[in-house]
C-alpha positions in Angstrom: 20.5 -5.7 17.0 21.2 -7.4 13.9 17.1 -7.2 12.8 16.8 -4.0 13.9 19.2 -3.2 11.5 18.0 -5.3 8.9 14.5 -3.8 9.5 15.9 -0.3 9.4 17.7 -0.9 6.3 14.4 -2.7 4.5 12.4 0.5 5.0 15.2 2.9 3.9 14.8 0.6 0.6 10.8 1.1 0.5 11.4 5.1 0.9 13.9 5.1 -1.4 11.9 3.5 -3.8 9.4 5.4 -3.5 11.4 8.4 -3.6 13.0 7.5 -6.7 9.8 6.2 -8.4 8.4 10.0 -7.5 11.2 11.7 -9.6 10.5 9.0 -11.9 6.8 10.0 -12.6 8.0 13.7 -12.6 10.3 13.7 -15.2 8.3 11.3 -17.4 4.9 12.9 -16.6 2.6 10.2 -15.8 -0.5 10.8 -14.6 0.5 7.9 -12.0 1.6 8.5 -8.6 5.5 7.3 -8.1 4.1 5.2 -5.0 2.0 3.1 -7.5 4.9 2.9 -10.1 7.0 1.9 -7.3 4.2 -0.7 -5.9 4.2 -2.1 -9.5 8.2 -2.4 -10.1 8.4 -4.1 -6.4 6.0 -6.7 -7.6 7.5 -7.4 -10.8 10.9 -7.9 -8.8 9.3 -10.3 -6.6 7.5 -12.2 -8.4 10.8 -12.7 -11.2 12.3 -13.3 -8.1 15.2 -10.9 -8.7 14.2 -9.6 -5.3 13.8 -12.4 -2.5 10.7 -11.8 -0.4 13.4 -12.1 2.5 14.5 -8.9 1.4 11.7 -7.1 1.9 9.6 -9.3 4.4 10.7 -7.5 7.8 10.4 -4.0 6.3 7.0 -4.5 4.8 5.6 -6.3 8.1 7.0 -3.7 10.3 4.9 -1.1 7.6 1.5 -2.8 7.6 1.9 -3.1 11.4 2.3 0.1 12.1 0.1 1.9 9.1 -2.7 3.0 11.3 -0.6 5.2 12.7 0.0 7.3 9.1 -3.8 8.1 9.4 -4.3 9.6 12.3 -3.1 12.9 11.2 -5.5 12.8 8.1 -8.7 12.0 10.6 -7.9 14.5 13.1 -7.6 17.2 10.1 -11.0 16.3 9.5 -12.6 18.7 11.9 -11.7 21.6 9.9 -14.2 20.6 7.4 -17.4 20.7 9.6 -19.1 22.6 7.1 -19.1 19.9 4.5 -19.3 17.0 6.9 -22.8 18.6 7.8 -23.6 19.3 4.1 -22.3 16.3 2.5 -21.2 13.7 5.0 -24.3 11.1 4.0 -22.7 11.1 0.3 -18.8 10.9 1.6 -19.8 7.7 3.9 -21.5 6.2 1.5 -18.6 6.8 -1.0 -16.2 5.4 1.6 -18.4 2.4 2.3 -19.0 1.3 -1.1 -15.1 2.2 -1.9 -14.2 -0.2 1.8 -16.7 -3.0 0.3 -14.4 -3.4 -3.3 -11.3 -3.6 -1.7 -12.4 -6.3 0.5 -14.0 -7.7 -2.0 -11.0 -7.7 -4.2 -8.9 -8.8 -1.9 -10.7 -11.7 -1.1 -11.0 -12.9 -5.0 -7.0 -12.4 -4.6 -6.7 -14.2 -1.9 -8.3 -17.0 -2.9 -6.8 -17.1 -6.3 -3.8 -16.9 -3.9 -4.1 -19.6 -1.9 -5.9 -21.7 -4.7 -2.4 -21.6 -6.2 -0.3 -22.2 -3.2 -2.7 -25.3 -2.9 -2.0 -26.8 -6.1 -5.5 -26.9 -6.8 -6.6 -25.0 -10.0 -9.6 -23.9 -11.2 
């Protein structure tokens, strides 16, 4: 009960967030959305270590676990848009894969960097 409660409250803090980052972006208009603004502010928290990773860990977990789920509405809208699938879909996968290929590319360079750190081996 006690991490279901802790988990519950964690992601009321990541909507929140976001939510407030959102208004933030408004007001100020920035041509950034208030989810990247709010991305940004989290890790600058963390790694100052004003917020403790413990304070976010369960929420965050629980959210990556369960992320698939927040695209299956987008896919499923997809079959309204026959037309341009059929007209255009060669140059949207193509997009997507080259777009899928630097993110995993990224993130591995990150993750090494990462773990090159957390190894106490620089170089």
């Amino acid at each position: 009960m006690r991490y279901l409660v802790k988990l519950i409250l964690q992601i009321l803090f990541f909507i929140g967030l976001s939510w407030l980052m959102n208004r933030l972006a408004e007001w100020l208009h920035l041509p950034v959305p208030g989810s990247v603004l709010g991305m940004l502010l989290l890790f600058i928290l963390l790694q100052a270590r004003i917020i403790p990773r413990r304070f976010v860990e369960s929420g965050s977990d629980w959210l990556i676990a369960t992320m698939l789920l927040f695209f299956i509405p987008p896919a499923v809208g997809i079959i309204g848009y026959r037309q341009l699938i059929l007209s255009s879909g060669v140059q949207i996968a193509l997009v997507i894969a080259l777009g899928t290929i630097i993110v995993m590319l990224c993130s591995g360079l990150v993750a090494q960097q990462v773990a090159k750190r957390k190894g106490g081996t620089h170089g």
